[in-house]
N, C-alpha and C positions, 0 to 999 in steps of 0.2 A: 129672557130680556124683557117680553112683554109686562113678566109679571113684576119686575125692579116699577116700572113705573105707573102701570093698573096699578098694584094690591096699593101706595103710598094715594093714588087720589080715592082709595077708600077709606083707607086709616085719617091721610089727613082732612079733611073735613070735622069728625068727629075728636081728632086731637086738639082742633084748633080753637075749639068750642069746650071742650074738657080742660083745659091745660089754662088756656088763656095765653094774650100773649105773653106774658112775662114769662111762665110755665114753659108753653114752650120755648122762647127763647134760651131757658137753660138747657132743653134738650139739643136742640139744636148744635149750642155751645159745646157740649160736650160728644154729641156724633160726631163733631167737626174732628174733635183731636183723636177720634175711633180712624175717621177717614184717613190723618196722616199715618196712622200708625199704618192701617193694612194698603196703603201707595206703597209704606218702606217696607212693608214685611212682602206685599207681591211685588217687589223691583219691576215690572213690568215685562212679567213672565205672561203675562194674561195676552201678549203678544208675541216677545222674543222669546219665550216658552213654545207659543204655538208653529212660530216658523220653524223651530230648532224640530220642532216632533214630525211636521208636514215634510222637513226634509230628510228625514231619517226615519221615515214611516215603516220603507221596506228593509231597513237594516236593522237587524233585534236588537245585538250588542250592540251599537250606535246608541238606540233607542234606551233602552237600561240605564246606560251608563250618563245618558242626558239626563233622565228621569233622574235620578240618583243623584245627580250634582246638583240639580234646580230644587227639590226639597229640602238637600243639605242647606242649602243658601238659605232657606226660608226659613228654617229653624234657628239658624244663625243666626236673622235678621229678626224671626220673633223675639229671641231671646234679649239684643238688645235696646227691640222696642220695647217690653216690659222694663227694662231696667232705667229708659229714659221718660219714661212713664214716673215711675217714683222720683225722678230728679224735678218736673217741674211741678208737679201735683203742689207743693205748697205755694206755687206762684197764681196757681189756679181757684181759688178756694173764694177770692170773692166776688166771681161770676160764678162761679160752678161749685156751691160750698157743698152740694149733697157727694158723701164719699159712693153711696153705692149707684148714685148715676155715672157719674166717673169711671167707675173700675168698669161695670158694665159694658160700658162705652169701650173700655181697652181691650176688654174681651173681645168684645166682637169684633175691633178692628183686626187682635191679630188671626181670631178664626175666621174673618173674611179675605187677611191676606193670604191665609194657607189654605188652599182649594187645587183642586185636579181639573175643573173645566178647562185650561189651555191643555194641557194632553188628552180628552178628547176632541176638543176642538181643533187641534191641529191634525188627528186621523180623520177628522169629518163625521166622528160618531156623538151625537149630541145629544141622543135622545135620553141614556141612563141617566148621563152626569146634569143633564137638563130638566129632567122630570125630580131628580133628587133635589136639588137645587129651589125649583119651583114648589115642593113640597114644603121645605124646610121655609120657606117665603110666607107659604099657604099658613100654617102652624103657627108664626110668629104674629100673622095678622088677628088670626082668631083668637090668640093670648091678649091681643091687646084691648081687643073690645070687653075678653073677659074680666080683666086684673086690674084697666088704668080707667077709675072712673073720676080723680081730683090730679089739681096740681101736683100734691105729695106724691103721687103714683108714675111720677116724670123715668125715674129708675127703674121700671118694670117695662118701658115701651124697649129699651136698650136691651134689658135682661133676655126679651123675649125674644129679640132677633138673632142675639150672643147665640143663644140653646136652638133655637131654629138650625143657624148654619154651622155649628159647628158639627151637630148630628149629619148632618143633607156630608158637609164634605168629608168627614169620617168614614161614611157608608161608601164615598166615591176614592178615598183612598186605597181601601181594600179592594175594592172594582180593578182599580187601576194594577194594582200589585199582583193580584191573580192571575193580571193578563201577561203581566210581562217577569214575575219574580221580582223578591226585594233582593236590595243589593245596599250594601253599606258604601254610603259618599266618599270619596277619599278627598284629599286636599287637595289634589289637581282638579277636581271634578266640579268642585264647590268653587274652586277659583274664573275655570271655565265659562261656570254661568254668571257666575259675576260681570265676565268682561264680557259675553254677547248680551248676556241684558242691560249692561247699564246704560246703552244710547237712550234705550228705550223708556227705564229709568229715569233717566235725565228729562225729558220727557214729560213722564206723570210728578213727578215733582216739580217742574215749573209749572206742569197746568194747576197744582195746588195753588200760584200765586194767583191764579186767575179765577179759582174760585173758594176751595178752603179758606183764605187767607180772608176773605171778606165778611163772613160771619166771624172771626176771631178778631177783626179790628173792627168792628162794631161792637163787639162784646168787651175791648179796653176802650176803647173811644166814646161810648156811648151806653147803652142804658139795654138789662134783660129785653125790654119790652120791642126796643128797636132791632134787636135781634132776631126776634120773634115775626116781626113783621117782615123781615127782608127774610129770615128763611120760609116764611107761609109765599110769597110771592115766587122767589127763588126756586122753589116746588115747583110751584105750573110751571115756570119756566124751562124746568130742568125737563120737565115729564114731555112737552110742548117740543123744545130743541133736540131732544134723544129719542124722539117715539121712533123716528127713522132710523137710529143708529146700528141697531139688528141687522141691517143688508148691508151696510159695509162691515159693519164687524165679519158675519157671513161670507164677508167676500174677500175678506184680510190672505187666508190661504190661498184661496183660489187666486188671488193678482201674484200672492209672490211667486205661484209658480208659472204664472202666462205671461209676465213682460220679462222672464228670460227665455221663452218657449217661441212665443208669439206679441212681437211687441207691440204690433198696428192693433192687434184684437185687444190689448189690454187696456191701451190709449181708447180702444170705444166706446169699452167698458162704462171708462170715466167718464166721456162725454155724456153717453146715456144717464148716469147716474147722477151725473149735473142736470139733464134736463127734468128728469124726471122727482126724483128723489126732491134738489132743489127747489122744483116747484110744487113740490107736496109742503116744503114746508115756508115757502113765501106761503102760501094759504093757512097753513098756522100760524105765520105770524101777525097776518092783517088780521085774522079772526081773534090773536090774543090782544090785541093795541085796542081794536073795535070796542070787544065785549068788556074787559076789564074790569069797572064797574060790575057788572053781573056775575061774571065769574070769582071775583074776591068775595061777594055776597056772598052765593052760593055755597063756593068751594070752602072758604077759610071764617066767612060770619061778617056783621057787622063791623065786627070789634077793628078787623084789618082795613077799614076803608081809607086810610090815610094812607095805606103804600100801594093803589089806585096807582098815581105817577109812576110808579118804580115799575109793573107790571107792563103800563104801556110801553115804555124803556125797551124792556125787554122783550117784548113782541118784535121789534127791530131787527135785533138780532140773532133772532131765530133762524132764517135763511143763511146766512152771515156763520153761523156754526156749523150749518150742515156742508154746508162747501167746502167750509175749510176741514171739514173733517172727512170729506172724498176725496179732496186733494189730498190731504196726507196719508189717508190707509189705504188707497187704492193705487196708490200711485206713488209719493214722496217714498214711505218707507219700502215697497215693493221694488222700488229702480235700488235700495239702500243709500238714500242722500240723507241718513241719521244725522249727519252733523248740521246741514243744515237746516234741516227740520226742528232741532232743541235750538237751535239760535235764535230762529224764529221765536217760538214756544216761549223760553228763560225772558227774551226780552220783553215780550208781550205780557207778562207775568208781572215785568216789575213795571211795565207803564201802568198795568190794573191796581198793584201796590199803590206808586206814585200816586193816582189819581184818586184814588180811597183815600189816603192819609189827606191829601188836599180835599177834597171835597166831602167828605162823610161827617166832619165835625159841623160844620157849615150846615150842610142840606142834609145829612142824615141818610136815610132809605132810597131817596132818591136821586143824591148824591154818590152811593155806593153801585147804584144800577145806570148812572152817566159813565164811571171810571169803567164797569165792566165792559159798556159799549164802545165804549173806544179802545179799549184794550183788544176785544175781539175785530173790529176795521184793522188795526194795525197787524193781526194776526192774519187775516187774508189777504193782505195787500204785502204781507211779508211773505207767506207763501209763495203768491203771484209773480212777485219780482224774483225769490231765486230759483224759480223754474224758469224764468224767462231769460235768468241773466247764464244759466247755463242751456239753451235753447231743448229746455226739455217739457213745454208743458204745452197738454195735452189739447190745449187750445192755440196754439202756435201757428205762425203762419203757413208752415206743410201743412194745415188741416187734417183732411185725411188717413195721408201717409206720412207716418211717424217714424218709419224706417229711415233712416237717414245713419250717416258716419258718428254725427256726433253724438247722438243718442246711445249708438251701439259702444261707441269708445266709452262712457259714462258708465251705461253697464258692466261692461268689462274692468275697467278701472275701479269699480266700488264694490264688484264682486273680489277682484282680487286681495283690498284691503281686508 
């Protein structure tokens, strides 16, 4: 996880300065529709994957036959992402007219949806499929200092990431099958995973409204270059709001099986991880709003000093993500409130839509970085009221002691379903 957001503040520096923004803004453009693809091709197995393995860890044929249904799915869902691939591709041609940045891009979306990290992440073994992972990272950064030295060379930054992970999870497929035997998917199996993954699903496709969606309505709404500039900013932001993402992700297994084991310890969990985590990244956020200025020098060049405003924006709600994202993986989907966790989520997605389509033609970059900050306030505050409106959260006035009837009837009730 470290290295998702290190090796990009090494690359981007020097893309942002090679590429240019217009340059980049095409790459950009076209990672965006790699990113849909591998959301649909990983349905959001990179979690309901991981609960379904952590709970069926000590059962083999459990295990097997999980495994076996969730790749089925994924093949499934590659298969039909390549094929919705070629249906818009001629819609796409006059933001994205290079075909081999394009394909690239698909490539890699769907070898990045099809990966093994949720099964060993849900046994708690990280280190293989992590180091493979990290390698294939390592490879694609060194391809790019070597290969992408102009604009023209936008399709080689894509290429080299495509071939990076498709090897890294290749090598972790067969890891995987070693341990446990291959076993051919059946139709109930492949159906299975469909319905425990899709809350989750539900899910990572609304969070695309709150962030995919925004470099793709900048890219019909506006101009390569504006593009460019809100993904070069979007970057720090992204690197900035997720550097702490590793410890709840970490800790995604570990909650689901301690707030039905131990529910007062799991509610502490959260606490602690709001004080601490939370306030590691209030400190990233003042230091991203502060420095701004310096750091768009620095990081992305001259060229980008007009998305300055957008940057500071986004300092904002650096803290603002990291909460809302201990609430929900430490605790929302851990109690299983999947449903109202994607209400949240969906809704908050189309107020970031809404506010884009209103304000990006207008203000542009910094108009696109207003819609996301209020998209993400209404996201925490959306979280905040249905934990409170079912007296379950973790800040509640039992404080301490979370033990309580109604908490435990919730559990029970949403285990059952």
């Amino acid at each position: 996880q470290g290295c998702n957001y290190l090796l990009p503040l090494i690359t981007f520096p020097y893309l942002s300065r090679v590429l240019h923004p217009a340059g980049l803004g095409a790459v950009v453009f076209a990672q965006t529709i790699g990113v849909i693809i591998s959301v649909a091709v990983e349905y959001g197995f990179d979690f309901s994957g991981t609960r379904e393995v952590a709970r069926f860890s000590k059962d083999p044929a459990r295990l097997q036959s999980t495994v076996a249904g969730i790749l089925g799915a994924k093949v499934m869902l590659a298969g039909a992402a390549l094929l919705a691939a070629f249906v818009i591709r001629p819609f796409t041609l006059h933001i994205a007219p290079s075909p081999a940045l394009f394909w690239a891009s698909t490539v890699w979306g769907v070898a990045q949806g099809i990966n093994m990290l949720w099964y060993f992440q849900g046994l708690q073994r990280m280190a293989w499929s992590g180091g493979l992972d990290v390698a294939g990272k390592v490879i694609a950064t060194l391809s790019i200092f070597v290969f992408v030295h102009s604009p023209e060379d936008g399709w080689k930054v894509m290429a080299a990431q495509a071939v990076g992970c498709t090897v890294a999870h290749a090598i972790s497929f067969f890891m995987a099958h070693r341990e446990i035997g291959f076993r051919w998917p059946t139709r109930q199996m492949v159906w299975d995973a469909l319905r425990f993954g899709w809350p989750i699903f539900l899910f990572k496709a609304s969070q695309l409204l709150m962030s995919a969606t925004n470099s793709l309505m900048l890219g019909f709404l506006g101009t390569l270059q504006a593009v460019g500039l809100f993904g070069g900013v979007d970057k720090i932001r992204t690197v900035a709001s997720q550097s702490l993402w590793p410890v709840s992700q970490a800790l995604f297994p570990h909650q689901s099986n301690r707030v039905t084991e131990d529910v007062e310890a799991g509610a502490r969990t959260v606490r602690r991880s709001l004080l601490l985590i939370g306030g590691l990244s209030a400190v990233f956020g003042v230091v991203l709003a502060a420095g701004a200025p310096l750091i768009v020098r620095l990081v992305l060049g001259a060229a980008y000093l007009p998305a300055v405003p957008a940057l500071r924006i986004f300092g904002l709600i650096v803290p603002l993500i990291t909460c809302a994202g201990i609430l929900c993986f430490q605790w929302m989907l851990p109690l299983g409130l999947d449903r109202e966790f994607n209400f949240v989520v969906f809704t908050a997605g189309l107020v970031n839509v809404a506010g884009g389509l209103a304000l990006a033609p207008k203000f542009g970059v910094t108009g696109m970085a207003i819609a996301v900050t209020l998209s993400e306030v209404y996201a925490l505050i959306g979280f905040d009221t249905a934990l409170r409106r079912k007296g379950l959260s973790p800040l509640g006035r039992y404080g301490g002691s979370v033990k309580n009837s109604r908490l435990e009837l919730a559990i029970g009730t949403e285990a059952g379903r």
